[in-house]
C-alpha positions in Angstrom: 127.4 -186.2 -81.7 130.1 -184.2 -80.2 131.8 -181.8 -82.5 135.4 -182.5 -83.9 138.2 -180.2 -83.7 138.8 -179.4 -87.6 135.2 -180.0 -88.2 134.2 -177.3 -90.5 130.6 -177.5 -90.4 130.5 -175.9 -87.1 128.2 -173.2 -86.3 127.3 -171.2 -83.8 123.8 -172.2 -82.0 121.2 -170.0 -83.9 119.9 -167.6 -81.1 115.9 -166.9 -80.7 115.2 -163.7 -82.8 113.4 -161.2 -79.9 109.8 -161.1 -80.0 109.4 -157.2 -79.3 110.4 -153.7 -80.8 112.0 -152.0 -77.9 111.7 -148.1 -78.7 112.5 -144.8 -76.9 112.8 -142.5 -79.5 111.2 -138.7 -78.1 111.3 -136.0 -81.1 110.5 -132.1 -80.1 108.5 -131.5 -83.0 107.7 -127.5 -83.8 105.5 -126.4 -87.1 104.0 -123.2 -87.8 100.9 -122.2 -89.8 100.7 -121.6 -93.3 102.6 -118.2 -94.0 103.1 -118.1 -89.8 99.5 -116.6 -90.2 98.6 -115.5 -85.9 95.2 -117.7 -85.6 95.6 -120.1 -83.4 93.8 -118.9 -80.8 94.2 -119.5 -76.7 90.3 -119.7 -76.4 90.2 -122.7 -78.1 93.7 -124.6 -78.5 92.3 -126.8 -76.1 89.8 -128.4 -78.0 92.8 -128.8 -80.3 94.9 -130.4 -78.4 92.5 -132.8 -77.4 92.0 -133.7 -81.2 95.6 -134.1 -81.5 95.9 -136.5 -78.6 93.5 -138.2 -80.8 95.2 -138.6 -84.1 98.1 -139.7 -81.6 96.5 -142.4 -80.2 94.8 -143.7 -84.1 98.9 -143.4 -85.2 100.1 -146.1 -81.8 102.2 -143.2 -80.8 102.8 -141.5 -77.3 101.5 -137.8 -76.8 103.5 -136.5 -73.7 103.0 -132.8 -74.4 101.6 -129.8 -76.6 101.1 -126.6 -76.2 100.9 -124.0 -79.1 101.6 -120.1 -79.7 99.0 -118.0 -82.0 101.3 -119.4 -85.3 103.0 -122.8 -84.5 102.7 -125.7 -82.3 105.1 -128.0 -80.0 104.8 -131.5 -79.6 107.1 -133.8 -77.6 106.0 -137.7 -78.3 107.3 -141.0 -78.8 106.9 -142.0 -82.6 105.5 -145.9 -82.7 108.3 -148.1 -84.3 106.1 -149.4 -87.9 106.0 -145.5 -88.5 108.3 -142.8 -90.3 108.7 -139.1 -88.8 107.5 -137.7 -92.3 104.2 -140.4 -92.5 103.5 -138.8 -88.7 104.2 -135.8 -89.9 102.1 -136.2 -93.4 99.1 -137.6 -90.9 99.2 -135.1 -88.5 99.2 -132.3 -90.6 96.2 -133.4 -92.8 94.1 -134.8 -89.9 94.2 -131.4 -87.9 94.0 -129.1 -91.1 90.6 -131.4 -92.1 89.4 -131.2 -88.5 90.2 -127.7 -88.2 88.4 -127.0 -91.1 85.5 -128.4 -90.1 84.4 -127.3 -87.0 85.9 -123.9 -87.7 87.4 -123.6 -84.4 90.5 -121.1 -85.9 89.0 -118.7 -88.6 91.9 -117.9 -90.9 93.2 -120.8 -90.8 94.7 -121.8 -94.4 97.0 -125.1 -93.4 100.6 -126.2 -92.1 103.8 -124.7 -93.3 105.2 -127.7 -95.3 108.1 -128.0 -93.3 108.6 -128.9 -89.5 111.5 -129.3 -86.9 112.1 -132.5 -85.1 114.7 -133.0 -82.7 115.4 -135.8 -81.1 116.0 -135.8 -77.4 117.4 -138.1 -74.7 115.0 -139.5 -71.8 116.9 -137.7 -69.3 115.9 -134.2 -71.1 111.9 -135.0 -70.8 111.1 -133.5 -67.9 113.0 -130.2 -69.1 111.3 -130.5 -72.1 108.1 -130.8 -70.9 108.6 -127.8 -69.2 109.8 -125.6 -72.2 106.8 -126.8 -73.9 104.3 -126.0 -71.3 106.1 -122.7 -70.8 105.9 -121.2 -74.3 103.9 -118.3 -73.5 106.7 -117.1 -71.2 109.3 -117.7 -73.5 107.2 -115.8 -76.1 107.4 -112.6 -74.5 111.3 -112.5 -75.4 111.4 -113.8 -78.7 109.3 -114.8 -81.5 109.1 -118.0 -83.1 111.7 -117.7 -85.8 114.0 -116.7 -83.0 113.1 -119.5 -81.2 113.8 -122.1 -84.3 116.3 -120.3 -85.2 117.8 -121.2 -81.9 116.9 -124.7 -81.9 118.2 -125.4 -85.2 121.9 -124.0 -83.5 121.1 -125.7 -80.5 121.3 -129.4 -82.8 123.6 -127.8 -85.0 121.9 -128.4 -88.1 122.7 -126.2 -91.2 119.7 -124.4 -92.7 119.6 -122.0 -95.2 118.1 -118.5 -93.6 115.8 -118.0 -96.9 113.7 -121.2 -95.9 113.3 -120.0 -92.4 112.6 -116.3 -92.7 
């Protein structure tokens, strides 16, 4: 049956609801040791990073790269769609901190800072971002890592209160 001019039962046709989750979300995610305390040490960070590729791939998300500095980390990945920033966060933190703990592989080591940065970051700013990861030892030599967050924090013009950083 045709519809009638007038008729006001009309409706659009229902469209098919898509099957997928299309994503691309990357976050820049920095966190420091408990206290910023220096004990993440070269001569084993990669064994680390390893075990954080891990918990990456138990969590459905997308490790694309890590490196880390004596007293925080950098991450850039691609956060699965069924799962907050703060439950990767939460997950993160506790796995490594448990692992660490275990096999010992950073004496000193007391835990995360609570807090973290997270920036997002567009696809065409990967490859730069990869980069600045990798390179963290070079930018190290100029500033330390509250400079650097400091900087980041500017950078994505996000207020913070100097007390919670220092």
């Amino acid at each position: 049956m045709e519809p009638r001019s007038g008729d006001t039962n009309l409706r659009a046709p229902i469209a098919s609801a898509m099957a997928n989750t299309y994503t691309q979300i990357l976050y820049h995610i920095v966190f420091s040791t408990k206290e910023r305390a220096t004990v993440l040490r070269e001569t084993r960070r990669e064994e680390f990073f390893r075990y954080v590729w891990g918990v990456h791939q138990g969590l459905n998300c997308h490790l694309h790269r890590i490196n880390a500095m004596d007293d925080h980390v950098h991450i850039l990945m691609s956060l699965h769609s069924s799962l907050s920033l703060a439950d990767y966060m939460r997950e993160l933190k506790a796995n490594t901190s448990r692992w660490i703990s275990q096999e010992g592989i950073f004496p000193g080591f007391n835990g995360w800072q609570d807090g973290y940065g997270a920036f997002t970051i567009s696809i065409r700013e990967k490859d730069a971002v990869i980069r600045y990861i990798k390179d963290q030892q070079v930018h190290h030599q100029h500033t330390d890592f509250l400079g650097e967050l400091r900087r980041m924090l500017d950078e994505a013009k996000i207020k913070y209160d100097d007390r919670y950083i220092a």
